[in-house]
N, CA, C and O atoms as a MOPAC input file, in Angstrom:
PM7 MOZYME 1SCF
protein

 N     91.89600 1   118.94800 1    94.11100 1
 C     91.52500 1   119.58400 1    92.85800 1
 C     91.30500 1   118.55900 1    91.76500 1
 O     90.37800 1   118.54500 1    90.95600 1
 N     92.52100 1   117.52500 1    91.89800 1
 C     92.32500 1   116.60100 1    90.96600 1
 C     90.54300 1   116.02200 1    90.68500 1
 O     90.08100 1   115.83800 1    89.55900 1
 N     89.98300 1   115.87300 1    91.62300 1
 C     88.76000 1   115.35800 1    91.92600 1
 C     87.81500 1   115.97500 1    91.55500 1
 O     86.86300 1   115.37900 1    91.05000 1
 N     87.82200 1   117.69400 1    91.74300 1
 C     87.22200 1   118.02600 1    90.78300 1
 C     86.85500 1   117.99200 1    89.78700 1
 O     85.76500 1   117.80700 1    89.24600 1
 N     88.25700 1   118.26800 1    89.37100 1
 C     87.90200 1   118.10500 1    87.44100 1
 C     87.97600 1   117.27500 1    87.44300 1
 O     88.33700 1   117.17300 1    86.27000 1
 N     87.94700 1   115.62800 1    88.02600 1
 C     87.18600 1   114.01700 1    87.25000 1
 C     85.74500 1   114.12600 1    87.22100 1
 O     85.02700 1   113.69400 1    86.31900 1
 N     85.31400 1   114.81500 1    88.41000 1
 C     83.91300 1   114.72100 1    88.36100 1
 C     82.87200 1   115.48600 1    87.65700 1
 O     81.80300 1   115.16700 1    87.13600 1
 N     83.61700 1   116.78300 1    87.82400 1
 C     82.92300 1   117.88800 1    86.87700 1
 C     83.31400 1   118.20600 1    85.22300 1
 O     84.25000 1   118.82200 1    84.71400 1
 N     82.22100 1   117.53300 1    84.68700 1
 C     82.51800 1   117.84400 1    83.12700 1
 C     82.63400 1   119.35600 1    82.57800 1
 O     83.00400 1   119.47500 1    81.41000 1
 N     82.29000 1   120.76500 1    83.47200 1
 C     82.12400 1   121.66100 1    83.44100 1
 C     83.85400 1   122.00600 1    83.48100 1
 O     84.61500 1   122.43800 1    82.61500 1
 N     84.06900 1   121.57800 1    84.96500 1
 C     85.48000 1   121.94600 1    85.34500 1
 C     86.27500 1   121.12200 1    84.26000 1
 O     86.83000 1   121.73400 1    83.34800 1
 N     86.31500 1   120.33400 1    84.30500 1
 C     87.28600 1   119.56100 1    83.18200 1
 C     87.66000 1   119.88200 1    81.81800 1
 O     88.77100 1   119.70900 1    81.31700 1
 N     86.54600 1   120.40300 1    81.22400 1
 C     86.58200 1   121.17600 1    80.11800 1
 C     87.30600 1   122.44300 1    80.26300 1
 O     88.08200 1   122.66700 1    79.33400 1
 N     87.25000 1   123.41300 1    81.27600 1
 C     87.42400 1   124.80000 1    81.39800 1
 C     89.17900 1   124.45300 1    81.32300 1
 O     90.03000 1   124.95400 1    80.58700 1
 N     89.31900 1   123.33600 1    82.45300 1
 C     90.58700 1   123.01500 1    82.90000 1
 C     91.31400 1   122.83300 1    80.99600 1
 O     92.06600 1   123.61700 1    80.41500 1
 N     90.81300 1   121.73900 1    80.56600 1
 C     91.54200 1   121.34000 1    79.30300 1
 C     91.28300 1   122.50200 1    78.39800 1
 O     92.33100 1   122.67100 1    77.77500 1
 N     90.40600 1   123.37500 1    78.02600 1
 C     91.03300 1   124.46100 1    77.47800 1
 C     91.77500 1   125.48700 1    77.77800 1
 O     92.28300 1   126.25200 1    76.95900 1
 N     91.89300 1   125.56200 1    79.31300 1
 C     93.00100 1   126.54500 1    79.32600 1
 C     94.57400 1   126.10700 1    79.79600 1
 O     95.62400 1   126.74000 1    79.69100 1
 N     94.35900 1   125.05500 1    80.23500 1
 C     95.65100 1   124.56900 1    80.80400 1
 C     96.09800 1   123.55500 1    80.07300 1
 O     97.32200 1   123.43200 1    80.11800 1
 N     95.53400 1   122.79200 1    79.42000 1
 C     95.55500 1   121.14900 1    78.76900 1
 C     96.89700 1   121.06600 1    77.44400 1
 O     97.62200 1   120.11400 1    77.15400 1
 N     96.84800 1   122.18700 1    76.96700 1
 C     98.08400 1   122.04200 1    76.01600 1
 C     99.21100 1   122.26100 1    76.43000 1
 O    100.17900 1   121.52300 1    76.61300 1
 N     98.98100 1   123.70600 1    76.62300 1
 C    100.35500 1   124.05000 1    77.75000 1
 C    100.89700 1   122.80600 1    78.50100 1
 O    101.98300 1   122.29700 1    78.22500 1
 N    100.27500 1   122.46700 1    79.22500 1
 C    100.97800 1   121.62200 1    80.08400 1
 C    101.54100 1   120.01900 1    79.20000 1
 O    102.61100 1   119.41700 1    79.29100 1
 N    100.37900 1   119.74100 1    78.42500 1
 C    100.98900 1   118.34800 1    77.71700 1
 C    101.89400 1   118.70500 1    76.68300 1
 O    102.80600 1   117.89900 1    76.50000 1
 N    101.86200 1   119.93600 1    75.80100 1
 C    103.08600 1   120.30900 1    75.51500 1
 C    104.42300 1   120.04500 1    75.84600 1
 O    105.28400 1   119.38700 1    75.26300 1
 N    104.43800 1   120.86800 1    77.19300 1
 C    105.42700 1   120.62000 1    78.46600 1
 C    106.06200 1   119.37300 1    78.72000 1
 O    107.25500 1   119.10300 1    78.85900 1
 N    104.48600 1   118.27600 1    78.77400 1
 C    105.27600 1   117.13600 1    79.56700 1
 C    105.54500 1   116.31700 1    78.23700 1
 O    106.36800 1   115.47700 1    78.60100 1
 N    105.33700 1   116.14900 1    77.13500 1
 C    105.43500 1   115.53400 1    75.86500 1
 C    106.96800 1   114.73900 1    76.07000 1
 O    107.15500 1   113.52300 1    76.12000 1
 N    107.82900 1   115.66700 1    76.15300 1
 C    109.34200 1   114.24200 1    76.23200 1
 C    109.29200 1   112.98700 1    77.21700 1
 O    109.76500 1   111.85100 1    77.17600 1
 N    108.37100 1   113.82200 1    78.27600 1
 C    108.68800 1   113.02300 1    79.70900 1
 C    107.36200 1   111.99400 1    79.03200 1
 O    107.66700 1   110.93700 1    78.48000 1
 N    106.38600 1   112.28200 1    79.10700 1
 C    105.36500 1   111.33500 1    78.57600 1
 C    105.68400 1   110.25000 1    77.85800 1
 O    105.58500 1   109.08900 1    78.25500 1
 N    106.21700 1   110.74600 1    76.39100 1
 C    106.26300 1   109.52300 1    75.78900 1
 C    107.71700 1   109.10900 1    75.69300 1
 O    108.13600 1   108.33800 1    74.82900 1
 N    108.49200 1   109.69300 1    76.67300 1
 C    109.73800 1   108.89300 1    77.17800 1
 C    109.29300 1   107.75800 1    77.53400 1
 O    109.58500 1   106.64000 1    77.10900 1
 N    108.35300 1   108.17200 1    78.57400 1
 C    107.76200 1   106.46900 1    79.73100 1
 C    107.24400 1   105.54600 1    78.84900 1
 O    107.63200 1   104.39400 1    78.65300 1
 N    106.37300 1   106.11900 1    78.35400 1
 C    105.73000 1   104.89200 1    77.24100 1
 C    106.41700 1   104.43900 1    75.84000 1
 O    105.91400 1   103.73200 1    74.96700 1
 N    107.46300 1   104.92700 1    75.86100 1
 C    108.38900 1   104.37000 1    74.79200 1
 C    109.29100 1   103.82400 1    74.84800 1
 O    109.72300 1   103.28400 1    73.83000 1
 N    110.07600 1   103.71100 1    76.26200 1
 C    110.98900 1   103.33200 1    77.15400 1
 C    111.14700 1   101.76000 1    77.04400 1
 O    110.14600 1   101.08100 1    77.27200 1
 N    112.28500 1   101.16000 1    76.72400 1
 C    113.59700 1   101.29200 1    76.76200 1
 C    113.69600 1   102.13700 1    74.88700 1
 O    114.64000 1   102.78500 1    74.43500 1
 N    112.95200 1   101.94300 1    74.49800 1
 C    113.08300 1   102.58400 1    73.37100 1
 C    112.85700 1   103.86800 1    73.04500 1
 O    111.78600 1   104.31200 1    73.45900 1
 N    113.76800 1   104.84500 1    72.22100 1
 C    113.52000 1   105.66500 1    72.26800 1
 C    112.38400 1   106.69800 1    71.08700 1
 O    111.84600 1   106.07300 1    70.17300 1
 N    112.18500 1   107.81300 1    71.17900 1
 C    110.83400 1   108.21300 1    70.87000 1
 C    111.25300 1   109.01300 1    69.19700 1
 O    112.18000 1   109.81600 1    69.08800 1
 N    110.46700 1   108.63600 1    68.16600 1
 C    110.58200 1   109.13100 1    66.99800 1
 C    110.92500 1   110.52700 1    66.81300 1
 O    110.15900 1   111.27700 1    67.41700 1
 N    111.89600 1   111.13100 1    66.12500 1
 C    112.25500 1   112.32500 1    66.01400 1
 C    110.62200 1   113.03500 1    65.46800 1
 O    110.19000 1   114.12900 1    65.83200 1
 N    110.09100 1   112.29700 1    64.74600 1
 C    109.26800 1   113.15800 1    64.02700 1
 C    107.80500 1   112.17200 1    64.35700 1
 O    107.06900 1   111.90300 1    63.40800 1
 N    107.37100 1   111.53000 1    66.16900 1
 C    106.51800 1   111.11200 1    66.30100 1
 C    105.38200 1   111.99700 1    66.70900 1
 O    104.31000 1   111.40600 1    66.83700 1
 N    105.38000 1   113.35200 1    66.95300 1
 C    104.49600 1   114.41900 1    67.36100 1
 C    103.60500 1   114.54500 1    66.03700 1
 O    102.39400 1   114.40400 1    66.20800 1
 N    104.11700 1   114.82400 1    64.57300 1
 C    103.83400 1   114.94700 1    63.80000 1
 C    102.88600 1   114.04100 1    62.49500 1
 O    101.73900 1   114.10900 1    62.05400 1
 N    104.35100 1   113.03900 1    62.16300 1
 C    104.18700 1   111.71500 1    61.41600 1
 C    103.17600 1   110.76300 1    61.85200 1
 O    102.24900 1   110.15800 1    61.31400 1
 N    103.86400 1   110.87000 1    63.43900 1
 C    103.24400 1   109.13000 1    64.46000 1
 C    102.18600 1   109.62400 1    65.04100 1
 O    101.73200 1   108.79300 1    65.82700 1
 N    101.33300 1   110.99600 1    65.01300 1
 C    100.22800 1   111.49700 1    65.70500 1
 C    100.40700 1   111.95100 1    67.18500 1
 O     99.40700 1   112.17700 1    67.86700 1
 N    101.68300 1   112.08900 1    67.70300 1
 C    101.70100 1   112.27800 1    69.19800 1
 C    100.88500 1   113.46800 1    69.89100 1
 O    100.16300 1   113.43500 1    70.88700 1
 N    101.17300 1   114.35500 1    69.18600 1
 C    101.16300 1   115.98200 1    69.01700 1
 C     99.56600 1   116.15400 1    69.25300 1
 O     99.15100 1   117.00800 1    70.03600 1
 N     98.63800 1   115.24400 1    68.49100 1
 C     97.17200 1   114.84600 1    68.53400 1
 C     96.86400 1   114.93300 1    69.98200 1
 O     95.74700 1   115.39700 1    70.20900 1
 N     97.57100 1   114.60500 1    71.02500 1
 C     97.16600 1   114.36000 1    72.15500 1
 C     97.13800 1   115.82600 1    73.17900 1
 O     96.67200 1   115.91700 1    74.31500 1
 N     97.71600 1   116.76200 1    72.45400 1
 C     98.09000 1   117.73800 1    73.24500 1
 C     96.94900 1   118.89200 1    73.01700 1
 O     96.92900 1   119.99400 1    73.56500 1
 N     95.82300 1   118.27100 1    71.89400 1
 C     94.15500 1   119.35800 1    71.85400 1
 C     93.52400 1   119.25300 1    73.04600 1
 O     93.58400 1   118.22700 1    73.72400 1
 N     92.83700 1   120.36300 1    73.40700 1
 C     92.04700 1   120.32000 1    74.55200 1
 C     91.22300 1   119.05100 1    74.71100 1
 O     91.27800 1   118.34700 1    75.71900 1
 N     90.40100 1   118.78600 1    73.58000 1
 C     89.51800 1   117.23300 1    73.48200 1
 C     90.64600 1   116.48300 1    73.87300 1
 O     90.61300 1   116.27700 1    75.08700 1
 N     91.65000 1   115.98400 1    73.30600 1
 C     92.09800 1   114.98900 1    73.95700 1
 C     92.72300 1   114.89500 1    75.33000 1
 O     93.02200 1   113.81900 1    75.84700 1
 N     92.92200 1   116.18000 1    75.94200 1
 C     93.08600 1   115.96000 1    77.22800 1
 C     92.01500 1   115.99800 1    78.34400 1
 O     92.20600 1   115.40800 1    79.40800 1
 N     90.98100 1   116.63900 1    78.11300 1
 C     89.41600 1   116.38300 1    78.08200 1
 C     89.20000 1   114.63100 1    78.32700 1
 O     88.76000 1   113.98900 1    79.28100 1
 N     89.66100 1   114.28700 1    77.16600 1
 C     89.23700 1   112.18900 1    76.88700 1
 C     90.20500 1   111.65600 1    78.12800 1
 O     89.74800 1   110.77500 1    78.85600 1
 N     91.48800 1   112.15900 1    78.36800 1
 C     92.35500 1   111.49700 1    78.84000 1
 C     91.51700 1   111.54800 1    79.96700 1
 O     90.75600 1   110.60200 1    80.17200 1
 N     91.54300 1   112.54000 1    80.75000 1
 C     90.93600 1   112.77900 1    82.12100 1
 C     89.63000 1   112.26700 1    82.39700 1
 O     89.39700 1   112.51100 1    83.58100 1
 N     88.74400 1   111.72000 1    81.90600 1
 C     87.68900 1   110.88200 1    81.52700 1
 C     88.00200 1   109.59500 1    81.89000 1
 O     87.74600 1   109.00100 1    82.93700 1
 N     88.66500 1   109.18300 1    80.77300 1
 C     89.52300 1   107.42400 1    81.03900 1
 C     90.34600 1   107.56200 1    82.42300 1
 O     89.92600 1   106.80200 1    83.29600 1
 N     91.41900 1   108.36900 1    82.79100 1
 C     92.03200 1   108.14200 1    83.79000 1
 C     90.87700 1   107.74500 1    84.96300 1
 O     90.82600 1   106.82500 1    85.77900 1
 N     89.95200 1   108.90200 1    84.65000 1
 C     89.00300 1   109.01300 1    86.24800 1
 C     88.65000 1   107.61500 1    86.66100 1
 O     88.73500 1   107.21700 1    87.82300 1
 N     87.99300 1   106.43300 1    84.99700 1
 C     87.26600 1   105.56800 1    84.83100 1
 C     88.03200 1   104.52600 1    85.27100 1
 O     87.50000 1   103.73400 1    86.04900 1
 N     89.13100 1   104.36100 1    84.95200 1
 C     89.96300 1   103.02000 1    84.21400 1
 C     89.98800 1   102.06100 1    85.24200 1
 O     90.35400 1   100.93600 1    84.90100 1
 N     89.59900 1   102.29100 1    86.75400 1
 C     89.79000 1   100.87900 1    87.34000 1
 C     88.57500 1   100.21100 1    86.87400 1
 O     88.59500 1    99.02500 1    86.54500 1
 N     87.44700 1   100.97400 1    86.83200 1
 C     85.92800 1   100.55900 1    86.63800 1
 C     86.05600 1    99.68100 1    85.57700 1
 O     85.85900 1    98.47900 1    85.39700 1
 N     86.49000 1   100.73800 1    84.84700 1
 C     86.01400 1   100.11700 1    83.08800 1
 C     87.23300 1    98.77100 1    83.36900 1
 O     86.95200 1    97.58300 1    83.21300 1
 N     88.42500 1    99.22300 1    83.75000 1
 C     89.38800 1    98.07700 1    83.31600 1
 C     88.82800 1    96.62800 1    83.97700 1
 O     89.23000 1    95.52400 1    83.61100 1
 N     87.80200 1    96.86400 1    85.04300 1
 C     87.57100 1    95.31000 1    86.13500 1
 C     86.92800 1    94.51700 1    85.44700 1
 O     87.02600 1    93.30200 1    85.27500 1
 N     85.83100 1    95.76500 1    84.81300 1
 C     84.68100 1    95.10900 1    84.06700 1
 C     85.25500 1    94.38800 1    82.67300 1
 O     84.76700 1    93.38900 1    82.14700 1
 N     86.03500 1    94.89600 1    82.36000 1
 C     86.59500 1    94.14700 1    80.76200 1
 C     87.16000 1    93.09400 1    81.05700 1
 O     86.84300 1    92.09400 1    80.41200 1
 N     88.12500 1    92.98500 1    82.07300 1
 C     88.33000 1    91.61700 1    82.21200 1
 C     87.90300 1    90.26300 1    83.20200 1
 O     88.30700 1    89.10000 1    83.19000 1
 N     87.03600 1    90.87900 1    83.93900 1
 C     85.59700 1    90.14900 1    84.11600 1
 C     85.01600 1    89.10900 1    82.82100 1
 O     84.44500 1    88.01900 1    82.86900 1
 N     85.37000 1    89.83100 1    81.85300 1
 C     84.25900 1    88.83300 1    80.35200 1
 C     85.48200 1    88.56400 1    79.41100 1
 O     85.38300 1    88.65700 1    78.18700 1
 N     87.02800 1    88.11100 1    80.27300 1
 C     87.97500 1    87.66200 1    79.52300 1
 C     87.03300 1    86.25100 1    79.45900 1
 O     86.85300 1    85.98000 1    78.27100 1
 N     86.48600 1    85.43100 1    80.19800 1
 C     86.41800 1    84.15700 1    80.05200 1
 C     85.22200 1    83.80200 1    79.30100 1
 O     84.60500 1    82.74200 1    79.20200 1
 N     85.05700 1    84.91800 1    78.81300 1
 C     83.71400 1    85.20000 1    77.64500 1
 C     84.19400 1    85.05000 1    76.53000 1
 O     83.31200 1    84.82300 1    75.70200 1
 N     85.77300 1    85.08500 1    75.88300 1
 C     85.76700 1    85.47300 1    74.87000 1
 C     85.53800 1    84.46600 1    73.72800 1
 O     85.35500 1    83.42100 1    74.35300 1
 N     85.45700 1    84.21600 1    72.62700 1
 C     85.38400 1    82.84200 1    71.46900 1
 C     85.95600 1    83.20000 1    70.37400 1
 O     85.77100 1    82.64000 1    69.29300 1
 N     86.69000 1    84.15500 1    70.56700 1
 C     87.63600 1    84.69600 1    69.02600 1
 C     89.11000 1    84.64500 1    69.55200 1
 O     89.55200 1    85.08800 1    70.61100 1
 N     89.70200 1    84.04300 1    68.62200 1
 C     90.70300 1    83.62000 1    68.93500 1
 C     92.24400 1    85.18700 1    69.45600 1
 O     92.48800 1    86.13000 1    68.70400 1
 N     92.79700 1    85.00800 1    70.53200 1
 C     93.07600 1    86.05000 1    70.97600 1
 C     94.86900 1    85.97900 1    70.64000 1
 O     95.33500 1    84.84600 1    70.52800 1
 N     95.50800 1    86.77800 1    70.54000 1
 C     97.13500 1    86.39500 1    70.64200 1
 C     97.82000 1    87.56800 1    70.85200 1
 O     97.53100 1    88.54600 1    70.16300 1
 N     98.79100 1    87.64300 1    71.79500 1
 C     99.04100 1    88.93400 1    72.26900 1
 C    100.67300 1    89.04400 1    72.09600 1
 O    101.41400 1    88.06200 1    72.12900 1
 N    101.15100 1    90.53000 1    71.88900 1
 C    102.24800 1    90.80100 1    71.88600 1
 C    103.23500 1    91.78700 1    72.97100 1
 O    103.25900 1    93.01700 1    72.93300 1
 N    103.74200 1    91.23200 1    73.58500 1
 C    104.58700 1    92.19700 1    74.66400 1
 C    105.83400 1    92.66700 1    74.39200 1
 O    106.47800 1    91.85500 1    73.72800 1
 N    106.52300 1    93.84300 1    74.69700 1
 C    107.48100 1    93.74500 1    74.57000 1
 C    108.28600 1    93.61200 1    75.82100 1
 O    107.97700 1    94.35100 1    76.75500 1
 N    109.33300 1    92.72400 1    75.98000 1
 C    109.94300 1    92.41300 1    77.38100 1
 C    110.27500 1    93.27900 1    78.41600 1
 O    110.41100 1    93.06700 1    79.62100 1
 N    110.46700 1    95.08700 1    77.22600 1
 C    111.01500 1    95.54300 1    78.71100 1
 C    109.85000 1    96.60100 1    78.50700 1
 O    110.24800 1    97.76000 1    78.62500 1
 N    108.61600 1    96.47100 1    78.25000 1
 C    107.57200 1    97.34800 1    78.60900 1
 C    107.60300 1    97.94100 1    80.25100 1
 O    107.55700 1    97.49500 1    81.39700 1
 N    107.68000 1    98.87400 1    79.74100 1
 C    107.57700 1   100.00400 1    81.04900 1
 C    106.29800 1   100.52400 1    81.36700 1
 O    106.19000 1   100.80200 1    82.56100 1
 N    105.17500 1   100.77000 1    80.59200 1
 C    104.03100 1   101.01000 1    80.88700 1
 C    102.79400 1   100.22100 1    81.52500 1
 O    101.80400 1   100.45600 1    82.21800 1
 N    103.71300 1    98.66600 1    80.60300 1
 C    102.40600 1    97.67400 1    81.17700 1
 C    103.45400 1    96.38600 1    81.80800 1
 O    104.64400 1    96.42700 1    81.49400 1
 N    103.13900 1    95.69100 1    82.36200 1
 C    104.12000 1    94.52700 1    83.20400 1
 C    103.47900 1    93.24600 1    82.37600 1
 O    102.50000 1    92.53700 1    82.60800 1
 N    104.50700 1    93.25700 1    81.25600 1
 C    104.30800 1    92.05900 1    80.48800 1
 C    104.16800 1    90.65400 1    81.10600 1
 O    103.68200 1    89.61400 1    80.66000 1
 N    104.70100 1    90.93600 1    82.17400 1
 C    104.56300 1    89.22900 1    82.99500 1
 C    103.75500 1    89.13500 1    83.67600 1
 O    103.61700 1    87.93800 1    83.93000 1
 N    102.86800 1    89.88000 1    84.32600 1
 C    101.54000 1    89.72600 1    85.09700 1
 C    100.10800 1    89.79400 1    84.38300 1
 O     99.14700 1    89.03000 1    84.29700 1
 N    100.55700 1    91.60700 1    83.71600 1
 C     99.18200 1    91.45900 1    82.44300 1
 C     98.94000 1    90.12700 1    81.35100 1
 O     97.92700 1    89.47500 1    81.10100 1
 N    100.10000 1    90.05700 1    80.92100 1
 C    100.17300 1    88.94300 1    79.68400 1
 C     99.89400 1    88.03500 1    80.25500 1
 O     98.77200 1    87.56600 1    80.06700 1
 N    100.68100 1    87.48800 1    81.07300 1
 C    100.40700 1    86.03700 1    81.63000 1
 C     99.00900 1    85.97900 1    81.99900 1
 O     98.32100 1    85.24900 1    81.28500 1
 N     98.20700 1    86.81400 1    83.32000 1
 C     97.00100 1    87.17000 1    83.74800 1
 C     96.00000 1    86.80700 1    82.55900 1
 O     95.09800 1    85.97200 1    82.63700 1
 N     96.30000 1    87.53500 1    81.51300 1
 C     94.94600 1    87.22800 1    80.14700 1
 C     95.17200 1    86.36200 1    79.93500 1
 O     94.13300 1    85.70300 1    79.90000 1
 N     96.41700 1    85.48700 1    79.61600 1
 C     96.43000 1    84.39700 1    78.81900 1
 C     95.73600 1    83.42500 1    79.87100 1
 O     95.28600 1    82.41100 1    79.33700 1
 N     95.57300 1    83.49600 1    81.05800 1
 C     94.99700 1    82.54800 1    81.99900 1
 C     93.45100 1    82.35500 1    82.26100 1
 O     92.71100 1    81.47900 1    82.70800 1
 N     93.33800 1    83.85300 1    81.66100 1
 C     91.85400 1    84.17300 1    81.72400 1
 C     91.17500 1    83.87400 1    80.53700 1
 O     90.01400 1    83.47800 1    80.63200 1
 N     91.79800 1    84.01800 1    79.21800 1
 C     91.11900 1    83.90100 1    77.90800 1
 C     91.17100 1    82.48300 1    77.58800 1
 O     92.37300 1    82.23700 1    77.48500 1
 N     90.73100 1    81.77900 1    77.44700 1
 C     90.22900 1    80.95700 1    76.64000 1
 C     91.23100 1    80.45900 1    75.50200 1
 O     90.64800 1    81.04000 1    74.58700 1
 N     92.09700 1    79.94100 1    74.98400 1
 C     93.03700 1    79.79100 1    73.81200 1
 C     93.45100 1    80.49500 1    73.35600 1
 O     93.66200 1    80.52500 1    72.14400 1
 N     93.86600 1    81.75800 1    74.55300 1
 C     94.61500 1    83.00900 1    74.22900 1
 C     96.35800 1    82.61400 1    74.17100 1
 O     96.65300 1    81.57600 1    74.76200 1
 N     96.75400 1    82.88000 1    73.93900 1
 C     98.48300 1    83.16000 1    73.27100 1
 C     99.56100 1    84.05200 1    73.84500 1
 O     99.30200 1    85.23800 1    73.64400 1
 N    100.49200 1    83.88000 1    74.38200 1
 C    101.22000 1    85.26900 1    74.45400 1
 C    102.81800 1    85.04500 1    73.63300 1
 O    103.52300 1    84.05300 1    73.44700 1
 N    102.93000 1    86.29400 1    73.32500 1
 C    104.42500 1    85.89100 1    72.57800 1
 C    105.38100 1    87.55600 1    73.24800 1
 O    105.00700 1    88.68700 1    73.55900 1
 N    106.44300 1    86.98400 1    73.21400 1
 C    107.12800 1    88.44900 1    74.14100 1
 C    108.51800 1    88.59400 1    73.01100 1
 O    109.28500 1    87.72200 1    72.60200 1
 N    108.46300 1    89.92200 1    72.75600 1
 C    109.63100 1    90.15400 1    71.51900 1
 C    110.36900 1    91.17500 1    72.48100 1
 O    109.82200 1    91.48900 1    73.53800 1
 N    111.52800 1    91.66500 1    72.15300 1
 C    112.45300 1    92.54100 1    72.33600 1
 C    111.29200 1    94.16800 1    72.27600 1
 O    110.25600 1    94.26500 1    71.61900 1
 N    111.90300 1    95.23000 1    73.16000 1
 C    111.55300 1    96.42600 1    73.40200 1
 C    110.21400 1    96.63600 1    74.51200 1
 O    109.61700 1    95.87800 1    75.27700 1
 N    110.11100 1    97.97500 1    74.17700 1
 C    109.08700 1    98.62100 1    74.90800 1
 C    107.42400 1    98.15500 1    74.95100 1
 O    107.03000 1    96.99100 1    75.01200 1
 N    106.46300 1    99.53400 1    74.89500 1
 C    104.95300 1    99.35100 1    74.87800 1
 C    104.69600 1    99.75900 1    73.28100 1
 O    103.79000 1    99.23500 1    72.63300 1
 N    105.43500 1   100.57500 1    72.82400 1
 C    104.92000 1   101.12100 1    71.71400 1
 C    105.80400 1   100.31700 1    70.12900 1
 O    106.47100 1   100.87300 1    69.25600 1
 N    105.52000 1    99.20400 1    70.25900 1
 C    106.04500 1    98.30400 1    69.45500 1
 C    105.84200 1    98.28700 1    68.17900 1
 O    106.74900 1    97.97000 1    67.41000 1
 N    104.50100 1    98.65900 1    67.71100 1
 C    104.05100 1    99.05500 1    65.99800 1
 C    105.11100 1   100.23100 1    65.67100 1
 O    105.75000 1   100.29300 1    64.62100 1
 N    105.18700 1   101.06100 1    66.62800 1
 C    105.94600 1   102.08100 1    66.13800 1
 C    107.82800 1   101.78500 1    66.45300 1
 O    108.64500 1   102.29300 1    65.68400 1
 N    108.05900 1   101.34900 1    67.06000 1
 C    109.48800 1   101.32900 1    67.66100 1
 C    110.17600 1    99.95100 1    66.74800 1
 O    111.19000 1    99.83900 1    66.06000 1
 N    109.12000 1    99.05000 1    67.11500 1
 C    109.63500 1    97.59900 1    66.21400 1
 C    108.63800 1    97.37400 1    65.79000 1
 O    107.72100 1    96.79000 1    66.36700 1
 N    108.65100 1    98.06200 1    64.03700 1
 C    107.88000 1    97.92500 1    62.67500 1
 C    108.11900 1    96.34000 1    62.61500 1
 O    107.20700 1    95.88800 1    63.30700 1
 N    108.90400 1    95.24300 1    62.12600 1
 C    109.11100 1    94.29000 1    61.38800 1
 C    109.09200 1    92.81800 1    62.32100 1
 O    109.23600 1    91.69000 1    61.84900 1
 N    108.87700 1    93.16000 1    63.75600 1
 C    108.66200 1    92.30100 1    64.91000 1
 C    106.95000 1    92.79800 1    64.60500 1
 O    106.83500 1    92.14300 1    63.56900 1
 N    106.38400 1    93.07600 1    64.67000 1
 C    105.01500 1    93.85200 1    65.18400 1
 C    104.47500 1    93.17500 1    63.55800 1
 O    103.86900 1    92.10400 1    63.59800 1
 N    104.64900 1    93.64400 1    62.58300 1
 C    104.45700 1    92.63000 1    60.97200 1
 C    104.35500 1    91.22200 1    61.24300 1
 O    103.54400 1    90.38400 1    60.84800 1
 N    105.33300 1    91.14700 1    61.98500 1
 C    105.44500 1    89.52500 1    61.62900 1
 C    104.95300 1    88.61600 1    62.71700 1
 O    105.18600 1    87.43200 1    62.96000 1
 N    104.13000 1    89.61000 1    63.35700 1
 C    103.33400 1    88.93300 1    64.77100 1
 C    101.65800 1    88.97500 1    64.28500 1
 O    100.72500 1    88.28000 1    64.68600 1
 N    101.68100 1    89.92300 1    63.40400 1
 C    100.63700 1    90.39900 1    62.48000 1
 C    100.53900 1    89.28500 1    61.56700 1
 O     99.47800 1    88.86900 1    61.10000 1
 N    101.45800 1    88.91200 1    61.37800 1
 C    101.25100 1    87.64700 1    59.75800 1
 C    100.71100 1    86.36800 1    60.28200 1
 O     99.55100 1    86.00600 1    60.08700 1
 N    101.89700 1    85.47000 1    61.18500 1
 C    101.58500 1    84.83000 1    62.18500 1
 C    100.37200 1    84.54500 1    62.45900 1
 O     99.92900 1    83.45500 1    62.09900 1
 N     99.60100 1    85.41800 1    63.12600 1
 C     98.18100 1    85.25300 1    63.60300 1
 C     96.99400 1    85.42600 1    62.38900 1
 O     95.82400 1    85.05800 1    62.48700 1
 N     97.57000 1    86.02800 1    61.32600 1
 C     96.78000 1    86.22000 1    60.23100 1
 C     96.39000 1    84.54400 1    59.16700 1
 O     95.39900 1    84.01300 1    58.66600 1
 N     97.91600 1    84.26100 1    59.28700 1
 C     97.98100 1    83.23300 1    58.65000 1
 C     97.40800 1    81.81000 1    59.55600 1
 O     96.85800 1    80.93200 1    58.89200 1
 N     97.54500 1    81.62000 1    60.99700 1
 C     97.23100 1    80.75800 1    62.00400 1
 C     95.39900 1    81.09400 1    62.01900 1
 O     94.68600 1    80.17700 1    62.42600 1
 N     94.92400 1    82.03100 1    61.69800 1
 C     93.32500 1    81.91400 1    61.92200 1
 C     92.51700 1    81.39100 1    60.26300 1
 O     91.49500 1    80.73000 1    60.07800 1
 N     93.43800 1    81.98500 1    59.31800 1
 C     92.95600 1    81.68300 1    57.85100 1
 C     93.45900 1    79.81700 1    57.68200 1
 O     93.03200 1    79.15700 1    56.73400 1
 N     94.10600 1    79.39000 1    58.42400 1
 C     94.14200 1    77.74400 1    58.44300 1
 C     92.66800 1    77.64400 1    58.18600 1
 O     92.13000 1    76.54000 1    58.10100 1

């Protein structure tokens, strides 16, 4: 079934308006448990932090789109890491659960060109979880390109 609705924009749609909230509703703790993990998830991130955004039919519509795509699209993007000429610098957090800071990170930094990696304390969702680590990784690179 899954296959269906990747392929059929007809089915996919029908699917995300009738089932698409309900269900991401549903899975919303478990969801952004994982992707917030080891850290935990804003009392008021559905609302404030936009989570809640994800649970419209369009956006579960988009999700199922990207999921279908993402090895494609993901090969091709980093295919033209060794393309890049803007200076790159990346932030992980050590115990990211969504993405494997030591293979992805390391992987780009090998691939890019005078790319950077720096690894701080927490999860994937670091702007939101660690405001003042995430600033000051922001300044850093702000201030290192305006040299």
């Amino acid at each position: 079934m899954a296959s269906a609705i990747e392929g059929n924009p007809g089915a996919r749609a029908l699917f995300a308006n009738l089932f698409g909230t309900p269900i991401s509703r549903a899975a919303y703790g478990l969801r952004w448990g994982k992707i917030f993990a080891p850290d935990p998830v804003p009392a008021d991130f559905a609302t404030r932090g936009g989570g809640g955004l994800g649970d419209r039919p369009v956006s579960v519509n988009a999700a199922l789109v990207e999921l279908a795509s993402a090895d494609i699209d993901l090969t091709a993007i980093v295919s033209r890491y060794a393309d890049l000429t803007i200076p790159v610098a990346l932030l992980y957090g050590r115990d990211d659960q969504a993405i494997a800071p030591t293979i992805d990170g390391d992987r780009a930094v090998e691939a890019i060109p005078g790319a950077t990696l720096e690894m701080t304390d927490g999860g994937h969702m670091l702007p939101v979880a660690h405001q003042q680590a995430s600033a000051a990784f922001v300044r850093k690179c702000a201030e290192h390109v305006l040299r």
